[in-house]
C-alpha positions in Angstrom: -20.1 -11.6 -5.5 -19.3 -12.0 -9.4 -17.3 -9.4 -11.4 -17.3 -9.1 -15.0 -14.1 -8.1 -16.3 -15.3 -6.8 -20.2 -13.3 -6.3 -22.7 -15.2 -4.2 -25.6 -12.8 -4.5 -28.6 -12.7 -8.1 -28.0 -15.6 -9.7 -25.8 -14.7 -13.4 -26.4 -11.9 -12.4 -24.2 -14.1 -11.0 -21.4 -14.2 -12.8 -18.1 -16.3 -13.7 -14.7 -14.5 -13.9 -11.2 -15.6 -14.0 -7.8 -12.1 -12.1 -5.9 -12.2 -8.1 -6.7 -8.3 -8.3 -6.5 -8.9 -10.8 -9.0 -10.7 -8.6 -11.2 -8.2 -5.9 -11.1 -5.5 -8.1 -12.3 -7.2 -9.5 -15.0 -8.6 -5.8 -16.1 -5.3 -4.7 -16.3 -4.0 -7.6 -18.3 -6.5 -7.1 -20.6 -6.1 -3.6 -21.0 -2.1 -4.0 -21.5 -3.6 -6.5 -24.5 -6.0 -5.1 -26.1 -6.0 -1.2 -24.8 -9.0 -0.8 -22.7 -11.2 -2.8 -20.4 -13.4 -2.4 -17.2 -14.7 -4.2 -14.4 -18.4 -4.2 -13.7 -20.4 -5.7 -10.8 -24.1 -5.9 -11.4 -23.8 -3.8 -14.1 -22.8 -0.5 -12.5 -19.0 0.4 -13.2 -16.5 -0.5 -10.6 -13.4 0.3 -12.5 -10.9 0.6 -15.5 -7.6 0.8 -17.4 -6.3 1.9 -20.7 -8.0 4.2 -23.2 -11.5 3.6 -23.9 -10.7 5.6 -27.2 -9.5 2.2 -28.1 -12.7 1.0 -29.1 -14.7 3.7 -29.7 -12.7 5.6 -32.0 -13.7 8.9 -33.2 -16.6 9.0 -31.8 -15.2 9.0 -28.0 -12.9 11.6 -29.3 -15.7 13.8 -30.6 -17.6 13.7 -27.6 -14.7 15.2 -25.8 -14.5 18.0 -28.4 -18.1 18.9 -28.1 -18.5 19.0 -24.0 
């Protein structure tokens, strides 16, 4: 199984593993780094660390206030 470790503020920095544990390491690097990534298999959501307001700004923080 592959797992896509993204990083949306900075996707050159995104990567592909085959380990889970891997995955999680990596996502959590990456978060440390640049505040936010996740870890998708397949494209469905597997996890996630930091602040995903990182990258999305205002507009995450909006969405909140209007729930």
């Amino acid at each position: 199984m592959r797992y896509e470790v993204l990083v949306p503020s900075a996707m050159h920095e995104s990567e592909s593993v085959t380990d889970l544990d891997r995955a999680y390491l990596i996502c959590l690097d990456l978060a440390e780094e640049f505040g936010y990534a996740e870890i998708r298999h397949n494209g469905h959501h597997i996890a996630d660390y930091g602040n995903p307001a990182a990258f999305l700004g205002w507009l995450w923080q909006l969405w909140f206030l209007v729930r």
